[in-house]
N, C-alpha and C positions, 0 to 999 in steps of 0.2 A: 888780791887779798884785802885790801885795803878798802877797795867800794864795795866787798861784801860786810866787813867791818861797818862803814857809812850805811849803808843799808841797814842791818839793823838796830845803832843808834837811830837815824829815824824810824823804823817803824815800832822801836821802845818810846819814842816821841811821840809820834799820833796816838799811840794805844793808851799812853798817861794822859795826855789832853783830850782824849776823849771819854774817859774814863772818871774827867774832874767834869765834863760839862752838865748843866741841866738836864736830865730826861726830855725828849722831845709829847710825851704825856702833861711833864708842867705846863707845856704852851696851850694858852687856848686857844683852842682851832671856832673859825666865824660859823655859823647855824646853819646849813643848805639852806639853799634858796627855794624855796616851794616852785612848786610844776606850772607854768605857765595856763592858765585856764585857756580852755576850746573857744573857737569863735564861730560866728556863723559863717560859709562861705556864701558865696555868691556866684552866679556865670556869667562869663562875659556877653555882654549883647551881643556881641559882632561874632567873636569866634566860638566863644561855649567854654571857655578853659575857667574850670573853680579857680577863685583866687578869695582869701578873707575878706571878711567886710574892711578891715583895720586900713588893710592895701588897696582896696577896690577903690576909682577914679568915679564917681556919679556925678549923671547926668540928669536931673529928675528923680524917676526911680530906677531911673535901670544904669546900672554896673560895669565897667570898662576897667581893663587889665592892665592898657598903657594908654597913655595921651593920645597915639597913632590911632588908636581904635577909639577911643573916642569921638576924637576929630573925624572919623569915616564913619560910625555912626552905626544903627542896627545892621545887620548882614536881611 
């Protein structure tokens, strides 16, 4: 009887301190972050696999996936 007693002094406790807090509406929440703009891809010389230009390894003009393929060179 006793920790049913306990039990609802605390949940008459969270219910009043929650009840005294801020609205979670007062806070202001940060602006999304706009969507990432498109890039061009590119294919790898050696294998053919698109990867963006942002990631793509160049050689000249032409476009490598990893150092491995590059270092091996057009297929």
């Amino acid at each position: 009887m006793k920790y049913l007693v306990l039990l609802v002094v605390i949940a008459v406790a969270v219910g009043i301190w929650r009840s005294r807090r801020a609205p979670d509406a007062a806070v202001p929440k940060a602006p999304p972050t706009p969507p990432a703009l498109p890039q061009d891809m590119l294919a790898c010389a050696h294998c053919g696999v698109h990867i963006p230009q942002a990631e793509a390894l160049m050689l000249g003009s032409q476009a490598y996936c990893s150092a491995e393929h590059r270092r091996m060179g057009p297929a």
